[in-house]
C-alpha distance (Angstrom), angle and dihedral (degrees) to the residues before:
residue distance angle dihedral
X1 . . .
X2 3.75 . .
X3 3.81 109.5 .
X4 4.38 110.2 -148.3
X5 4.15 106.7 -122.1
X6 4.10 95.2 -108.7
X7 3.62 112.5 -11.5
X8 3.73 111.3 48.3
X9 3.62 88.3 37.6
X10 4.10 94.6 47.3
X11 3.97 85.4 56.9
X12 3.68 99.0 47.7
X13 3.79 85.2 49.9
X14 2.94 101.0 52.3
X15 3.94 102.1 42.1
X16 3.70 88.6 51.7
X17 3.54 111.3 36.7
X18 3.53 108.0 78.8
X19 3.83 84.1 49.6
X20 3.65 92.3 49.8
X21 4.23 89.1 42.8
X22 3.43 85.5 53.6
X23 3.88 114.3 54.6
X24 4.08 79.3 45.3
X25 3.39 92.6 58.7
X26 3.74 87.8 50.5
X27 3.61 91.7 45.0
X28 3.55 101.3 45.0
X29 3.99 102.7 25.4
X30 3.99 90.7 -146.0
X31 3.95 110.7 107.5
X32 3.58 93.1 -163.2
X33 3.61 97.6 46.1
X34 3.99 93.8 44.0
X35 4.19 86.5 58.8
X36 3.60 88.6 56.4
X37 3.45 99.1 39.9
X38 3.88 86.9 53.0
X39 3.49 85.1 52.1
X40 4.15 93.6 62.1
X41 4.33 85.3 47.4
X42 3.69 91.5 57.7
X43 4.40 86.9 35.8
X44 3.74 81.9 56.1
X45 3.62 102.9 46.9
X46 3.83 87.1 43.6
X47 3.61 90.1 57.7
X48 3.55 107.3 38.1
X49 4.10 113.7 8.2
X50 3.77 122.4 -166.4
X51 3.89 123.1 -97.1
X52 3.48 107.7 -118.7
X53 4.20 106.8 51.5
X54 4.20 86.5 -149.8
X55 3.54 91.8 62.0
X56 4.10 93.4 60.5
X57 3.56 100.1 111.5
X58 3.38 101.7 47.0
X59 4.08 91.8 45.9
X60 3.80 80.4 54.7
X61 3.62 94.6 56.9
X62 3.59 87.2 47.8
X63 3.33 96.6 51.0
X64 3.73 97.2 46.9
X65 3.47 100.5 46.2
X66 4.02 94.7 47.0
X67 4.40 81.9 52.0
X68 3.43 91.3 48.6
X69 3.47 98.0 47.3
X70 3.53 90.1 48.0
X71 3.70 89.1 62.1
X72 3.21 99.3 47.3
X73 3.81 91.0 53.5
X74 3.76 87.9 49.7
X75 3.91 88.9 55.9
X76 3.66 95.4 53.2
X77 3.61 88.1 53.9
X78 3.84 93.2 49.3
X79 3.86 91.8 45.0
X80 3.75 89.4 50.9
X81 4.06 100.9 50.0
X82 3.80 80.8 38.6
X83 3.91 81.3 66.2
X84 3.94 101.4 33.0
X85 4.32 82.8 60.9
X86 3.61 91.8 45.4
X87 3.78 102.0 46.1
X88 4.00 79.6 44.6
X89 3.68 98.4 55.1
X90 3.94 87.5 38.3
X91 3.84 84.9 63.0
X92 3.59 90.5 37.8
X93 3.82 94.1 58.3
X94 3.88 89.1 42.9
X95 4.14 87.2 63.0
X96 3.96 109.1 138.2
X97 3.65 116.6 -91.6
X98 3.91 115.7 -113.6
X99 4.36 89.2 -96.4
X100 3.62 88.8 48.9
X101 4.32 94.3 48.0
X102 3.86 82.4 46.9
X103 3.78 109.8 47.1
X104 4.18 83.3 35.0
X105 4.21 82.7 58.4
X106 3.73 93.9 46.9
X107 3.74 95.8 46.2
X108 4.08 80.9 53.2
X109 3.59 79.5 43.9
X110 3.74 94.0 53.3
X111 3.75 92.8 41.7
X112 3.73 99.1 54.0
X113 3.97 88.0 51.8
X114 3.88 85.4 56.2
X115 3.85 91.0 49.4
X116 3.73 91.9 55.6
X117 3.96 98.0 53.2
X118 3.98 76.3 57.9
X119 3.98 118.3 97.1
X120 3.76 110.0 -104.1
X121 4.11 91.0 -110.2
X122 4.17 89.0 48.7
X123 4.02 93.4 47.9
X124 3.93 89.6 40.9
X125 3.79 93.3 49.3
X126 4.24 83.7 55.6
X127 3.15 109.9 45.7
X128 3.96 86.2 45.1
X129 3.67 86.3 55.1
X130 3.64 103.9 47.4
X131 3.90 96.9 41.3
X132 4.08 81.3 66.7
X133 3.95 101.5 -96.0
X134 3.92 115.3 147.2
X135 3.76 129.8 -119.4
X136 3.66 87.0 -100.7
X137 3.65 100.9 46.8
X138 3.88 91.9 51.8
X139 4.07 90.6 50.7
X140 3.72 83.3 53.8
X141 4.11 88.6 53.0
X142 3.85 89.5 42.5
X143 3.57 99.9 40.9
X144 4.17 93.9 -121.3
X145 3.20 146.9 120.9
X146 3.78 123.6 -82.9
X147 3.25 98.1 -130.0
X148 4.37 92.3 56.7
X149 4.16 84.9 52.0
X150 3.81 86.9 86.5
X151 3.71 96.7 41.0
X152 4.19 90.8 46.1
X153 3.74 95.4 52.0
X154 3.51 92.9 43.7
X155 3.52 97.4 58.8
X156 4.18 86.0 43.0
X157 3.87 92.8 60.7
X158 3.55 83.5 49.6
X159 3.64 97.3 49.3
X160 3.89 89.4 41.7
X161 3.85 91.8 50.0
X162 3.79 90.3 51.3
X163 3.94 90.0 47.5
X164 4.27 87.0 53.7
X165 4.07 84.2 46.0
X166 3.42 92.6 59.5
X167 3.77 105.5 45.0
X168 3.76 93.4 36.6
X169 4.16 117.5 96.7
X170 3.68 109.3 -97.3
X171 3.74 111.8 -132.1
X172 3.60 118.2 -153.1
């Protein structure tokens, strides 16, 4: 369909765009975004008009609902990096004070001390466990059986937790 420069075009504009501006409004449910939105239909048809002349209406539905999908898609995005940055500077703002960085490093402090009064296959089987290895991963390390994995870093806690007993203040 060949669109005239001003006339033609001013006509088809202006029979269809309050229909257009409305079902975006309705789509979108933002006024001021469904008049601009409406504005990119029309900037489309301008620019590259359908074929067959009978078929406007529907290519204007088309149109309009693919732009005002498109919108909406691009708000969802915005609204969730909108809440990525603002659960990040939440956690930001919640950063440790300087006394809570400094008793956290002497409890890691504390705790490594602990480790090393450990024998080297107790301490190993830990620190495999608690940087996320499996039971059968660690036997692998160790060179055991699975099934003595449980029973070895059982008796490690235990020997760790009697190792923090003994250094720790007694209270009375």
């Amino acid at each position: 369909m060949e669109i005239p420069e001003s006339e033609g075009f001013r006509t088809i504009f202006y029979e269809h765009y309050p229909i257009v501006r409305r079902k975006l409004v309705a789509l979108v449910r933002d006024e001021v975004a469904a008049d601009d939105l409406a504005q990119d239909v029309f900037l489309r048809l301008y620019r590259n008009p359908p074929n067959d002349p009978a078929a406007l209406g529907a290519w204007l539905h088309r149109v309009l609902t693919r732009i005002g999908y498109d919108y909406m898609d691009k708000k969802a995005r915005e609204r969730r990096l909108q809440s990525k940055q603002e659960m990040y500077f939440d956690t930001e703002a919640s950063l440790p004070s300087g006394e809570d960085a400094m008793l956290r490093k002497l409890d890691q402090e504390d705790i490594r001390e602990w480790l090393d009064g450990l024998p080297d296959r107790d301490r190993q089987a830990l620190l495999l466990r608690y940087s996320g290895y499996s039971y059968t991963e660690i036997a692998g390390e160790l060179g055991v059986k699975p099934p003595v994995v449980g029973t070895l870093l059982h008796r490690a806690t235990q020997r760790l937790r009697q190792n923090a007993a003994k250094s720790l203040p007694q209270l009375d």
